[in-house]
C-alpha positions as CSV (number, residue, x, y, z in Angstrom):
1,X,-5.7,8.5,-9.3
2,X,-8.0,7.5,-12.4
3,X,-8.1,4.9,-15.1
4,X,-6.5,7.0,-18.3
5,X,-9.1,6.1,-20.6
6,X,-12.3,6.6,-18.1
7,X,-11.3,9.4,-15.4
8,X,-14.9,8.6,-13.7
9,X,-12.9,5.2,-12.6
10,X,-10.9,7.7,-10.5
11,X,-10.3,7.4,-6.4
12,X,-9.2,10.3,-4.1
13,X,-7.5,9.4,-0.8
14,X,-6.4,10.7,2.3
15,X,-4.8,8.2,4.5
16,X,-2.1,8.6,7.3
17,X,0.0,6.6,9.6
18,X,1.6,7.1,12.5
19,X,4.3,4.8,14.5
20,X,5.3,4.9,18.5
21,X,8.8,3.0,19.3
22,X,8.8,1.5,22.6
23,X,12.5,0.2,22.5
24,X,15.0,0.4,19.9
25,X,14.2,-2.7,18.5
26,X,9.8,-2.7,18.4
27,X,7.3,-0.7,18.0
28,X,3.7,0.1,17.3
29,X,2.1,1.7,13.9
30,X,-0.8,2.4,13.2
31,X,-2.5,3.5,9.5
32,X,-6.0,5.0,8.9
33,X,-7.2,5.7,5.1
34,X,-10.9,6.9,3.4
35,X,-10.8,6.2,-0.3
36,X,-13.6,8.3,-2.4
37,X,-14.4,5.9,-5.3
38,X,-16.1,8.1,-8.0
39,X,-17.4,5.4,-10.4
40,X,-19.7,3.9,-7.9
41,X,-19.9,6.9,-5.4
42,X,-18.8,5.5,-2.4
43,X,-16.5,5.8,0.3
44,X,-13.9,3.0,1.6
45,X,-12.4,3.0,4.5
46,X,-9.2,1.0,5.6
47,X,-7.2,0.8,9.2
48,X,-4.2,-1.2,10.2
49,X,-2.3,-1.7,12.7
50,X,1.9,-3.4,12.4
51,X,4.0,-5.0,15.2
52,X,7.5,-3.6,13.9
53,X,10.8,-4.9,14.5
54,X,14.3,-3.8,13.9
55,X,16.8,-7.0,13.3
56,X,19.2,-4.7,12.7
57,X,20.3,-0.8,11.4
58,X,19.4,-1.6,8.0
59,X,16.5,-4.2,8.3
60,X,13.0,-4.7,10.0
61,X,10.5,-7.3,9.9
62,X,6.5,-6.8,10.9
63,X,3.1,-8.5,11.6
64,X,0.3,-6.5,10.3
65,X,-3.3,-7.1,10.8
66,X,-6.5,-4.5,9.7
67,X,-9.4,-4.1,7.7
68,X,-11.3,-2.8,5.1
69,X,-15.2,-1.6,4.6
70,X,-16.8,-0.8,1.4
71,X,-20.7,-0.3,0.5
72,X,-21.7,-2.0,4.2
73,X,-19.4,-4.9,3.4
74,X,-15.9,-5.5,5.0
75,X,-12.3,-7.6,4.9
76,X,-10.1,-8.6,7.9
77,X,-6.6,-9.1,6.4
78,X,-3.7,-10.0,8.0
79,X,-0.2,-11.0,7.2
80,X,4.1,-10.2,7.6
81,X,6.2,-7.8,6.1
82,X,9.3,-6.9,5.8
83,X,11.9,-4.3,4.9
84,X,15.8,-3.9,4.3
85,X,17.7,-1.1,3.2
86,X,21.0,-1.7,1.2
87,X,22.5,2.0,0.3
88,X,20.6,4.0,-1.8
89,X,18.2,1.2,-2.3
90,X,15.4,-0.1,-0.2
91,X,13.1,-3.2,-0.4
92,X,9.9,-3.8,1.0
93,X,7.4,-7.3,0.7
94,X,4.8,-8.4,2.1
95,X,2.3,-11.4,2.7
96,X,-1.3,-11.3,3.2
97,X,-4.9,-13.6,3.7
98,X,-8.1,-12.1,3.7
99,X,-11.6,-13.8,5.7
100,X,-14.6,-11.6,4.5
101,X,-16.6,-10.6,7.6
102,X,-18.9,-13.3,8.1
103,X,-17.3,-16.1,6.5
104,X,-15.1,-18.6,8.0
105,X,-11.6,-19.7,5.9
106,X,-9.8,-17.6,3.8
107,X,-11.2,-15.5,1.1
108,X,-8.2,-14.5,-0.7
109,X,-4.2,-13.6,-0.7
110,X,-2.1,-10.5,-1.7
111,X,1.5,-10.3,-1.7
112,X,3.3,-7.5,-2.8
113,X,6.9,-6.0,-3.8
114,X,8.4,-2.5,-3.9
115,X,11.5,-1.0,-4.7
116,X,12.8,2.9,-4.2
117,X,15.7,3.9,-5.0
118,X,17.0,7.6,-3.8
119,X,18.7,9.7,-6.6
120,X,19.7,12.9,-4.8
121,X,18.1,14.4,-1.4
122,X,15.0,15.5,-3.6
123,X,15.0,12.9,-6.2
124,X,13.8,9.6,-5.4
125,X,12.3,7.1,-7.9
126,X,9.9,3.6,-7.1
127,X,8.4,0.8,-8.7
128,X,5.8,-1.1,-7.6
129,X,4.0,-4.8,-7.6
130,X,0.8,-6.0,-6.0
131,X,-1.0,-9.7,-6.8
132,X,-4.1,-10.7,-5.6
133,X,-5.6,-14.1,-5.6
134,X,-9.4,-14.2,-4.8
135,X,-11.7,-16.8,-4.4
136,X,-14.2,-18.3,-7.8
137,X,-10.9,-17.6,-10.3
138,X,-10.5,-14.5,-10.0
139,X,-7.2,-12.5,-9.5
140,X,-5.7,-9.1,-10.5
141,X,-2.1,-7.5,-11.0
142,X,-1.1,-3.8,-10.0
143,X,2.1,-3.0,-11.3
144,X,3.2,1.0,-11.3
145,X,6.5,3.3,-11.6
146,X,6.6,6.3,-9.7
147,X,8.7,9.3,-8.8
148,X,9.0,11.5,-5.0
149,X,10.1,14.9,-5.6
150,X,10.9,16.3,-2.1
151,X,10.5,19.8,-1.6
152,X,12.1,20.2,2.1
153,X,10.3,20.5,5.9
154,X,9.7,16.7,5.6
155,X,7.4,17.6,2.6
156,X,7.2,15.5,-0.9
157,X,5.5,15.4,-4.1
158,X,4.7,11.9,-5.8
159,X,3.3,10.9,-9.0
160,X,3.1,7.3,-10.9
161,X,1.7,5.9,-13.9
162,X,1.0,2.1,-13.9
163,X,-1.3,-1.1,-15.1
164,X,-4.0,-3.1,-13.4
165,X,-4.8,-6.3,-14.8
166,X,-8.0,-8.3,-13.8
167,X,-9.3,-11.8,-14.4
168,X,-12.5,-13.5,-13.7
169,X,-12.6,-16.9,-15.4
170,X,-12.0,-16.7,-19.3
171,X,-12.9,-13.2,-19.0
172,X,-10.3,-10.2,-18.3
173,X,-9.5,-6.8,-18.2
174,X,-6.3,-4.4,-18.4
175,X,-6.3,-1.1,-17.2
176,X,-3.4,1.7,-16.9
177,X,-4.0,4.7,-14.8
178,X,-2.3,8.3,-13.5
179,X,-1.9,9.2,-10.0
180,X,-0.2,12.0,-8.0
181,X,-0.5,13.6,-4.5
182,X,1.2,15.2,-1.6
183,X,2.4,13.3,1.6
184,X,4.1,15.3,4.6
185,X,6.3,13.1,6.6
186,X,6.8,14.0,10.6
187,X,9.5,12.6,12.9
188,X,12.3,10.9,11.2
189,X,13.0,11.3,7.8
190,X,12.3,8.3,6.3
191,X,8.2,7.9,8.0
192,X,7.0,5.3,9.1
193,X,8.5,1.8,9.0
194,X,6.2,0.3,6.4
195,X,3.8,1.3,3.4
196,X,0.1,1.1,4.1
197,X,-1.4,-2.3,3.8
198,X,-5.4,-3.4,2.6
199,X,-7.0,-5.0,-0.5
């Protein structure tokens, strides 16, 4: 993905999760990402790990806790989630705090919303929000539409186009960026329970 205007503001990723079901109604998953950010040449990583659990066929509710490292500096996150399926149409949110390493109280909040809606067996399309609220005034929006294009064998294309908006006091910044890439899905159709988490 890269900023349309400035493709050196650009990020690579590979990332993948993984989930173990111990009963019918919880399990286990686990998510592992390293994010090449090209403006300032480093490398982030992120891990995760969700308690998941099944209310019901169509809904599931989770506990997530993990962390991220960038430059020698890290962030503990944790937070809830949660997911229902109505049709053709599923919903996923999420609640989060942030402690940077070292410091004691909170740091920060992220909550997030997305929405995909399935418009064949290859079609599917998405739409995406993400708010952060840091500490010293600043906060930042990540908004994004997107489409899946599923080619078969579990495998699928995606690609989305989106805004990131960023404040600091009276000063701001608005952003709108391109990504695509390729995830391959193992196990039941649908993946993992829940989307990757991290700030």
């Amino acid at each position: 993905s890269a900023f349309t205007d400035n493709t050196r503001v650009s990020k690579r990723s590979l990332t993948g999760s993984g989930e173990v079901a111990f009963t019918r109604t919880f399990g286990l998953q686990a998510d592992l990402g390293v994010h090449d950010l090209n403006a300032i040449s480093e490398v982030g990583t992120n891990v995760t790990l969700h308690g998941n659990f099944h209310v019901g066929e169509f809904t599931s509710l989770g506990v997530f806790a993990g962390r991220d490292d960038l430059n020698n500096q890290g962030v503990n996150f944790y937070g809830v989630e949660a997911g229902h399926e109505a049709g053709r149409v599923e919903f996923e949110g999420y609640a989060s705090i942030a402690d940077a390493a070292g410091n004691n109280g909170s740091n920060g909040t992220l909550a997030g919303l997305q929405i995909r809606g399935n418009i064949n067996e290859a079609w599917r399309l998405k739409a995406n929000i993400d708010y952060v609220d840091a500490r010293n005034g600043v906060d930042a929006t990540r908004y994004s539409v997107g489409t899946d294009y599923n080619f078969g064998e579990g495998g699928a294309f995606y690609a989305e186009v989106g805004g990131f908006d960023a404040n600091a006091g009276p000063v701001g910044a608005n952003e709108t960026f391109v990504g695509f890439g390729l995830r391959y899905n193992l196990g039941a159709k649908r993946g993992t329970t829940f989307g990757r988490r991290g700030f």
